[in-house]
N, C-alpha and C positions, 0 to 999 in steps of 0.2 A: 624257487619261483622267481621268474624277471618280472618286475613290476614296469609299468609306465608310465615313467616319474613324471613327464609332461602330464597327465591326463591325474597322479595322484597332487600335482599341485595345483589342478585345478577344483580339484575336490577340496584342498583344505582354503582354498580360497574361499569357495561356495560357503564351506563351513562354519567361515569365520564373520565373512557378512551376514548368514542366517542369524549368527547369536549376536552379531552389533545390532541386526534389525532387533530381534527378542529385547535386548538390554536397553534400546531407545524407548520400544515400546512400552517398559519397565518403568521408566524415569519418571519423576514427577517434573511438570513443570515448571520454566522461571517467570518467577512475579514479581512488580508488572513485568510483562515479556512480549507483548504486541510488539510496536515499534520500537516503546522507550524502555530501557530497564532501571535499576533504581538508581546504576550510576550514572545514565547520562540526564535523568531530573534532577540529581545533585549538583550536574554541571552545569545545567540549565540555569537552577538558582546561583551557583558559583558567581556564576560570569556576570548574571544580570546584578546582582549583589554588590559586585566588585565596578562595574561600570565600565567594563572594559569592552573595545571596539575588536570584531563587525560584532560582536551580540550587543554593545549596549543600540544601534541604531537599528539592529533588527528587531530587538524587541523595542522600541518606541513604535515601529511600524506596525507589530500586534494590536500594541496596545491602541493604536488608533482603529482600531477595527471596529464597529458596531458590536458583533460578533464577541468580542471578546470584553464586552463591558459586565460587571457584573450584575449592572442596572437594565440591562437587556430585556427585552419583553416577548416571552415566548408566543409563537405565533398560533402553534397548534396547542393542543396534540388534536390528531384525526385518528378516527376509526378505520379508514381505508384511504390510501394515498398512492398514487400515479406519476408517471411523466407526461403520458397523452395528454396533449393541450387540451382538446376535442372533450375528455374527461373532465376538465377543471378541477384535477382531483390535489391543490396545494404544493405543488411540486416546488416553486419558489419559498413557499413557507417552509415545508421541509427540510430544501437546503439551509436554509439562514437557520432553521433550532437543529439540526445538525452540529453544524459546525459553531456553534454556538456554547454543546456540549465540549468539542475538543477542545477550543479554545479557551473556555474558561476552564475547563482544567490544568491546561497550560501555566494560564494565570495564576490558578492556584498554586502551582509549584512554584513559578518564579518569583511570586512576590511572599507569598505564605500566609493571601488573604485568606479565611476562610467565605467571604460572602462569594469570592468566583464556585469554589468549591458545591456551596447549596446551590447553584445557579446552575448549575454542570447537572448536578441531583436533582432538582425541581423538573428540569423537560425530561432526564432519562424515566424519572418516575410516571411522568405523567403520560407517556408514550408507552412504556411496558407496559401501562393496565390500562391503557386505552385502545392501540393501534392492533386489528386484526386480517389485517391483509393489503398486501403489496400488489396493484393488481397490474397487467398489463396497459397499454404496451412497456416496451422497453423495464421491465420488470426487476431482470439481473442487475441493469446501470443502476435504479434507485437502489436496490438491496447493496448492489456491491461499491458502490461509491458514496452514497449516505450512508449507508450500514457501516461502513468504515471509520467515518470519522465518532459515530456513533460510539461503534465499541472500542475505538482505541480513548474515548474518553472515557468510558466507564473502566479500564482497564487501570487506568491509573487513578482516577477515586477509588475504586474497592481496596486499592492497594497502600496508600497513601492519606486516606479522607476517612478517621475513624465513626464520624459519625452519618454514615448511610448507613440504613439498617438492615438488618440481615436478610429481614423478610421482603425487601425492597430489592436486592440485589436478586435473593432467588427467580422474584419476578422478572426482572431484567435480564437473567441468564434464559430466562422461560420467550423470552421476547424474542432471543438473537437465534433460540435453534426450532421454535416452531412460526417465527411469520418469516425470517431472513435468509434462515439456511435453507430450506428446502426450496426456495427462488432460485440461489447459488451454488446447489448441488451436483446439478449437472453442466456445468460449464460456459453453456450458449455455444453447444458447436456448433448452431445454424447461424453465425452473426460474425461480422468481424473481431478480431483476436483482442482488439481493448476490453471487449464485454467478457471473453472469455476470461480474460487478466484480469479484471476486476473481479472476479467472480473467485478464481484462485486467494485473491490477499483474503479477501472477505470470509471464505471457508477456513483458513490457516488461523485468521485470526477468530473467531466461533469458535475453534477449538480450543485456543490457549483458554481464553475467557472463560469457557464452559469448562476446563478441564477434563477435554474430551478426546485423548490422543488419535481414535480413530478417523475423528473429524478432521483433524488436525493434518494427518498423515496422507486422510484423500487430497487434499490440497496440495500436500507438498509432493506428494507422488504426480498429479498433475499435470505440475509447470515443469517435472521432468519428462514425463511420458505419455501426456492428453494426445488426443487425436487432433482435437479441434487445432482453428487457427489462435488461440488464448496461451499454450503450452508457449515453452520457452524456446523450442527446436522449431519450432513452428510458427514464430512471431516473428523472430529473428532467423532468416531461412536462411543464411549461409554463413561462410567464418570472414568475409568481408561486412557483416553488419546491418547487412539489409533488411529492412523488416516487414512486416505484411503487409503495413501501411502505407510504407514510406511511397508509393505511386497514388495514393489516394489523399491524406493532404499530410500537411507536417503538425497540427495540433492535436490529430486523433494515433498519428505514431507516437507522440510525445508521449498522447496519454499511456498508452500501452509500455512502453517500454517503464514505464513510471510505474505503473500497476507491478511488474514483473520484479523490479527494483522494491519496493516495499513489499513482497512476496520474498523476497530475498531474505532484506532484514527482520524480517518475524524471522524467520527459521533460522539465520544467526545467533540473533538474541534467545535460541533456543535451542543452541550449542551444533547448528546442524548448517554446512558451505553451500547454501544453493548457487551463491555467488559467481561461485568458482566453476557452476557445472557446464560439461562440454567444452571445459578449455578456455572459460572464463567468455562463453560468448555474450551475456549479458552485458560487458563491458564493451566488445566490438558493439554490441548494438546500439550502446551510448554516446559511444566516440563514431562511431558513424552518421548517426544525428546528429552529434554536436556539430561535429564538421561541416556536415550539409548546411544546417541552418547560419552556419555562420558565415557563409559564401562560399564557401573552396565547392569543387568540384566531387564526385565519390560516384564508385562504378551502380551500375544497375542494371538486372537481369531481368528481364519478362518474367512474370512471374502469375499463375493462375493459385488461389487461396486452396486449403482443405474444402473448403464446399463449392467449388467451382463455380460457384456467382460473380468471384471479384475475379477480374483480370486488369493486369495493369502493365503499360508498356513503354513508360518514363516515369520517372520518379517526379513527384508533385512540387512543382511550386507555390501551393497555396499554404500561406501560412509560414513562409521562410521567414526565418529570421526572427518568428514571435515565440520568446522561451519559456515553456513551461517551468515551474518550481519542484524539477525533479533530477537538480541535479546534484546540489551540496551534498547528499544522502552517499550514494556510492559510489561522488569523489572522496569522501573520507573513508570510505570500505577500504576500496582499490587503493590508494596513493598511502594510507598512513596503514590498513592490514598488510597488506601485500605489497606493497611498493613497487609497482604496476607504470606502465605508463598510460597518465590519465591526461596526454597533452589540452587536447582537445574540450576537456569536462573546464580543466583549469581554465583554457581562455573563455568558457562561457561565466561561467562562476566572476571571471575578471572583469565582464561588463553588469554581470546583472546581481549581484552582490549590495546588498542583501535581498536574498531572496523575500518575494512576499505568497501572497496569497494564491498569487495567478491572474485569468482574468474568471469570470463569475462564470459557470456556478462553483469554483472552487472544488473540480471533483478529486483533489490531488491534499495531501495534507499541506502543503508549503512551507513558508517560515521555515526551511532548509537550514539557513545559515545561524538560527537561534537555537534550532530541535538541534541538529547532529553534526555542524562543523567543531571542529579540536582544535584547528590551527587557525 
């Protein structure tokens, strides 16, 4: 019998990804394993510890944060909270006990207070047995970019902070996959691609937390393969870098490719290269931004979105030149995993070093150059 050795390699090919899929989905996950895992909070204390520069001046900058005081005065918790202004439903109070929690979790590892630590526990507690709905408008932005900072704080107390208690956590796990995940489940494919991106990290990260691979897995399937404008082929629409945004202003591309980037490093930190998918286009997408916003010039194709509402037919200048806090992150992916050319990430990193916060409402985790730079 002549076999068809093209057509039998493509079978054992098949075969061999089915049982990598089986065997991921086997795996237990890494804790913490959201953004940080437990060696780069070692590094964190390391360096702040040791007093060494850019960490010792990025973390002064934390530490000047409201946000990151242990003395901080939580604003809510609410029973039901919004973005609609029209609503008055806390939305600025939100943000600030948000990021409140990550921050002072932060805290707590770099310095080894434990009063950040209760302080990180006191608002996640008080919001899991209090907060029962996320309501419209703009529903996925609060779920998926307060929900984030959210759970990448509880992520690193549960893991780290022996005294939260069990029965506290189970509620808090009860908090992220019945009022935030079902907001973030289905992606926002009627919305521009930031919502969608946001909505991706936020289901990735639901799943580490919860220890819920299948949650976990719709996310990172997603940002490879979503229809919407939020997926990673679809944000970033060519291998020159462009991205959904980039004709409508340069703060809401920033977000977006930021979203996609911290989508990346959860599934890193959980042994799996989104980084790298498509040929590393995630990195054109950044050094395509960087570029732009740094003055040079960069190509641009007319481009109509997945839901044909956005059309855009130059690339935007609103917003050049003001940099989000999302780039230290996967210049240290790209330039020290891969050894990558990350020209462009560098010369932004080279004015705006140390990163901070951002500008408000801080829907980005920041402090870049504290959380994840090596070099």
């Amino acid at each position: 019998m002549r076999y068809n050795t093209n057509l039998l390699t493509r079978k054992l090919i098949l075969l061999y990804f089915c049982l990598s899929v089986a065997s991921l989905n086997a795996q237990n996950f890494v804790h913490p394993g959201i953004l940080h895992t437990q060696e780069s909070l070692d590094r964190i204390r390391e360096m702040v510890g040791v007093g060494k520069e850019p960490w010792k001046s990025a973390f002064a900058l934390l530490r000047s944060y409201p946000q990151a005081s242990a003395s901080y005065k939580m604003r809510g918790p609410f029973d039901r909270v919004s973005r609609d202004p029209k609503m008055g439903l806390h939305k600025a109070e939100v943000d600030d006990d948000c990021n409140a929690v990550y921050y002072n979790a932060i805290m707590w590892v770099a310095t080894g207070d434990s009063a950040h630590a209760r302080k990180a526990v006191e608002i996640l507690n008080a919001y899991s047995y209090t907060l029962k709905a996320i309501l419209p408008r703009d529903a996925e932005l609060l779920a998926g970019l307060n929900g984030d900072q959210f759970v990448n704080g509880a992520e690193i107390l549960r893991y780290t902070y022996k005294d939260w208690e069990a029965k506290d956590i189970v509620q808090c796990e009860k908090m992220f996959r019945d009022i935030f995940y079902p907001v973030v489940k289905d992606f926002a494919e009627f919305a521009n691609g930031n919502w969608g991106s946001a909505c991706v990290k936020m289901t990735m990260a639901v799943g580490v937390f919860c220890n819920d691979r299948e949650i976990f897995q719709k996310g990172a399937n997603y940002y490879l393969h979503g229809k919407g404008n939020g997926s990673l082929p679809n944000y970033i629409i060519n291998e020159q870098g462009q991205c959904q945004e980039s004709g409508r202003d340069q703060q809401h591309a920033q977000l977006g490719i930021g979203n996609l980037a911290e989508a990346a490093e959860i599934a890193w930190n959980q042994g799996i290269d989104l980084y790298g998918a498509y040929h590393n286009r995630l990195l054109k997408g950044l050094e395509y931004t960087a570029r732009y916003n740094l003055g040079e010039e960069v190509s641009f194709a007319p481009y109509i979105d997945k839901t044909g509402h956005y059309k855009h037919e130059h690339i935007s200048t609103e917003g050049r030149g003001v940099f989000r806090p999302i780039y230290e992150m996967p210049l240290n992916h790209y330039k020290k995993q891969k050894d990558l050319d990350t020209s462009f990430l560098q010369k932004v990193i080279n004015k705006t070093r140390p990163e901070s916060a951002g500008p408000r409402p801080y829907d980005q985790p920041g402090f870049g150059t504290l959380l994840f730079a090596t070099e």
